[in-house]
N, C-alpha and C positions, 0 to 999 in steps of 0.2 A: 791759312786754316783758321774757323770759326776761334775765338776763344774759348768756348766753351768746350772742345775737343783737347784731348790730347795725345800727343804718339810718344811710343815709348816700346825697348828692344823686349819681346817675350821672353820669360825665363820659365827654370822647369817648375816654379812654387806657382806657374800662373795655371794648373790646369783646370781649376774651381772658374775661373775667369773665361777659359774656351772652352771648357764643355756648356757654358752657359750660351753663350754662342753660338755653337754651332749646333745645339739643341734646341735653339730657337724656331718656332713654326714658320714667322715671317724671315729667317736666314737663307737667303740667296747663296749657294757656295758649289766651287770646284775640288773635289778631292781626289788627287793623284792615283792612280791606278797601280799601287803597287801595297809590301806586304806591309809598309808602317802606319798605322794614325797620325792624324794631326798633330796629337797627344804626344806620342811617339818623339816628333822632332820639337818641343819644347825644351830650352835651352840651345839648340844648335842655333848657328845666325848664316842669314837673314832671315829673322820672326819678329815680325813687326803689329805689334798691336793699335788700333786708334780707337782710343776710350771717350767716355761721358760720363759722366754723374758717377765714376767709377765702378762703369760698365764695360765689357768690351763689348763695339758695334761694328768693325772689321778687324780682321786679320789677313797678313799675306806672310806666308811661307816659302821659301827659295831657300833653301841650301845645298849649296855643291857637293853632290855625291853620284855618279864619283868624279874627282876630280875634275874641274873645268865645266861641270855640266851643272848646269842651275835647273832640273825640274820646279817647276811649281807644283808646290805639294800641299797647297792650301791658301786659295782666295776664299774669304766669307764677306757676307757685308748685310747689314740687317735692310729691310724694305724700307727705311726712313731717309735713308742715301742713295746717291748717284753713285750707280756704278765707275762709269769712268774715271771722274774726277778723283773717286774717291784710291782706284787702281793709281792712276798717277801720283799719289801723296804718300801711299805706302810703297810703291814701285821703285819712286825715285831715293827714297831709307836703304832698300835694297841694294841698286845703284853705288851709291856710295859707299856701302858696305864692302862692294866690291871695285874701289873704285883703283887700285893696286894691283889689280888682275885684271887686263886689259884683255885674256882670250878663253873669259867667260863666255859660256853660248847658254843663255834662257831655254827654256823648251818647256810645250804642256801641250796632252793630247785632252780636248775638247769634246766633255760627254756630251754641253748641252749648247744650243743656238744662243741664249745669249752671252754664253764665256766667249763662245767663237767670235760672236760681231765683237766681245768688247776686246778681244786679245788684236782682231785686227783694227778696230780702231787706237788702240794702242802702241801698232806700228809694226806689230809680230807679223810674220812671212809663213804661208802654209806653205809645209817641207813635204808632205805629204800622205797617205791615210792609214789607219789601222783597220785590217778586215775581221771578220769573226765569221771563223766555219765550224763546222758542228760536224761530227761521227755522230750516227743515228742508225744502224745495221744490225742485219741478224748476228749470231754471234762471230766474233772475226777470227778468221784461218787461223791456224796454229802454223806456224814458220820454220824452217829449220834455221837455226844460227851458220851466219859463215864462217869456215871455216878457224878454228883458235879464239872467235871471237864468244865469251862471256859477260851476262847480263846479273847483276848482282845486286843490293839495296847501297844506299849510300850510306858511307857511315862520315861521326864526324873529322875522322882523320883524313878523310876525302877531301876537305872544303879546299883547301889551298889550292890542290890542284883543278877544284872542280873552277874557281877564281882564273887561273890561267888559261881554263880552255873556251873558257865564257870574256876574258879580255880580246882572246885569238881569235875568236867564230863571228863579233861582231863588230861592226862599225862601234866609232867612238859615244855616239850617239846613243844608244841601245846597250852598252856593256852595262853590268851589273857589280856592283864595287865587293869585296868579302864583305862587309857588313851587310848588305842586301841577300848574298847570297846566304848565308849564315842566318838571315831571319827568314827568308823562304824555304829554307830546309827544316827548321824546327818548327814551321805551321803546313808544312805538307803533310799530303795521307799516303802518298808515295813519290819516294825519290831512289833512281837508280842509276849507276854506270854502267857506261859499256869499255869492256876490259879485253884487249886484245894481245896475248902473247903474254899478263901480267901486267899491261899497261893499261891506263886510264885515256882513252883518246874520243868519249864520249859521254853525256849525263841529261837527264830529264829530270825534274821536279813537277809532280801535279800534285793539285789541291782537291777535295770533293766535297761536296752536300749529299744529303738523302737520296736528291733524283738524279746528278750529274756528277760528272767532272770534268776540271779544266787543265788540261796541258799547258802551263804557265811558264816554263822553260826548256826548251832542248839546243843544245848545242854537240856540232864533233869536230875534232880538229880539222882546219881546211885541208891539210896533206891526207888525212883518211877521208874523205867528204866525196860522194859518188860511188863508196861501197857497200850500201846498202846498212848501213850503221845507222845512221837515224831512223830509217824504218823500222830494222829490228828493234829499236825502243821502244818505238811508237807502236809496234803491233807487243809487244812486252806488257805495256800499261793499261792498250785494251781489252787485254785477258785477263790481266788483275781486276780491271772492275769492272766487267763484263762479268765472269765466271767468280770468281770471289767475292764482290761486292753485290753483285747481281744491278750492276750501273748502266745502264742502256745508252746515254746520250752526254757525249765529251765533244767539251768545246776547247778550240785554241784562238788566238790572236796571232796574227802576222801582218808585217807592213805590205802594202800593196805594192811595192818595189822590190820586195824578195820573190821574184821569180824561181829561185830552185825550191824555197819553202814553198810556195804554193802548191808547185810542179809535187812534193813532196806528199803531201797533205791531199791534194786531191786524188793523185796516183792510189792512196790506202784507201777512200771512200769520205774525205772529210768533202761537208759541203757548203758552199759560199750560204749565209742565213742572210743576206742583204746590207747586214749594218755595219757602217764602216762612221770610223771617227777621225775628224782633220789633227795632224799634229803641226804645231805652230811653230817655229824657232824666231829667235834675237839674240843677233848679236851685237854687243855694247850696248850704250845707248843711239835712240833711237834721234835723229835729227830734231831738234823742236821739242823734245820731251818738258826740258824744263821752265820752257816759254806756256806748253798747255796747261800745266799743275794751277789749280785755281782757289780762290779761297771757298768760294761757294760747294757745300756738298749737297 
């Protein structure tokens, strides 16, 4: 590394230092798709900063949440640098960070072409895509509930168990830790259960704007799963902002490997809008990693 750079672990007194960053016109940057800012994970580690003239000119962010799972949750790097090189210098801080934890898995889904070439020139493995469909319909049926099953707002005496059924519904990959969920319930415009018998064995969280809204979570327990439980949510949410909101057009995300979600989502009227995002993984390090880190940025 030049001498005139330096690296050094982010703390939460540095946010003067990344908002400058990544409010940069010329700042090339990936930001995680999920409910926290950059800002947000300031102090967690790995937040690796590479400064100049006590400047920050990249950041990478990885912290394990939830456990074992390293999203990247912030690559930045100003126009004056090499991507690459400059990933490998703050990647390998990372690394080491984690270097006690042998069954860490990396992962980051890829909004723009060149995080993707540089995530695979980096060595990352596409695990495979994120779809986005859209409900765009006249107003949608009114449903009747199956039978004992009740739909109700979420409250926050909920979160714990709304955490166990969100550990149970999805691959390790894709679960959502209580802090995640706990921060996506108190920036939702609606979040509800579905309560069967008094029991909690299903939950939805969406978000809105002005013209739309996004169904950002639904999970049911796998034992009640093919009883028409997730629909009933999902036709719940679209009458609340259909009719209530007067919201016309809701978008959700789902991996192109979930087959019952899809089967789910298009069965109600949602429909595929084309764009689909690669998600990467790595695990450990990467063969040759610390032979490619170079001084040159």
């Amino acid at each position: 590394m030049p001498l005139d750079y330096a690296l050094r672990r982010a703390e939460k007194i540095d946010h003067g230092l990344l908002y400058s960053l990544i409010d940069d016109e010329d700042c090339r940057q990936h930001r995680h798709l999920d409910w926290h800012s950059p800002i947000d994970w300031l102090g967690e580690q790995p937040f690796w900063l590479l400064l100049k003239n006590q400047r920050a000119r990249a950041a990478l962010a990885c912290p394990a949440d939830p456990p074992g799972i390293a999203w990247i949750r912030l690559f930045a790097i100003t126009s004056q640098l090499r991507p690459l090189p400059t990933w490998n210098i703050l990647f390998q801080k990372a690394l080491e960070d984690y270097h006690e934890n042998k069954k860490i898995l990396f992962a980051s889904v890829a909004l723009q072409k060149w995080y993707a070439d540089l995530l695979t020139e980096a060595g990352f493995t596409l695990y495979q895509y994120i779809v986005v469909l859209s409900w765009q319909n006249d107003a949608p049926p009114l449903r009747t509930l199956p039978p004992g099953l009740k739909i109700r707002r979420m409250e926050t005496d909920d979160l714990e168990t709304i955490s166990f059924i969100d550990k149970n519904s999805f691959e390790t990959l894709w679960q959502n830790s209580l802090n995640v969920i706990t921060c996506s319930y108190k920036q939702s415009n609606y979040a509800t259960v579905a309560e069967l018998d008094g029991k909690i064995i299903g939950f939805q969280i969406s978000s809105s704007s002005f013209e739309s809204a996004h169904l950002a979570r639904l999970a049911v327990l796998p034992e009640y799963q093919g009883q028409s439980i997730g629909s009933a949510l999902v036709y719940n949410l679209l009458g609340h902002f259909y009719y209530d909101l007067g919201i016309r057009r809701i978008t959700v995300n789902t991996q192109s490997s979930n087959h019952a979600s899809l089967a789910l989502y298009e069965k109600i009227g949602f429909k595929s809008t084309g764009e689909h995002f690669p998600v990467f993984t790595l695990e450990n390090l990467p063969d040759g990693l610390q032979n490619d880190v170079k001084d040159s940025l």
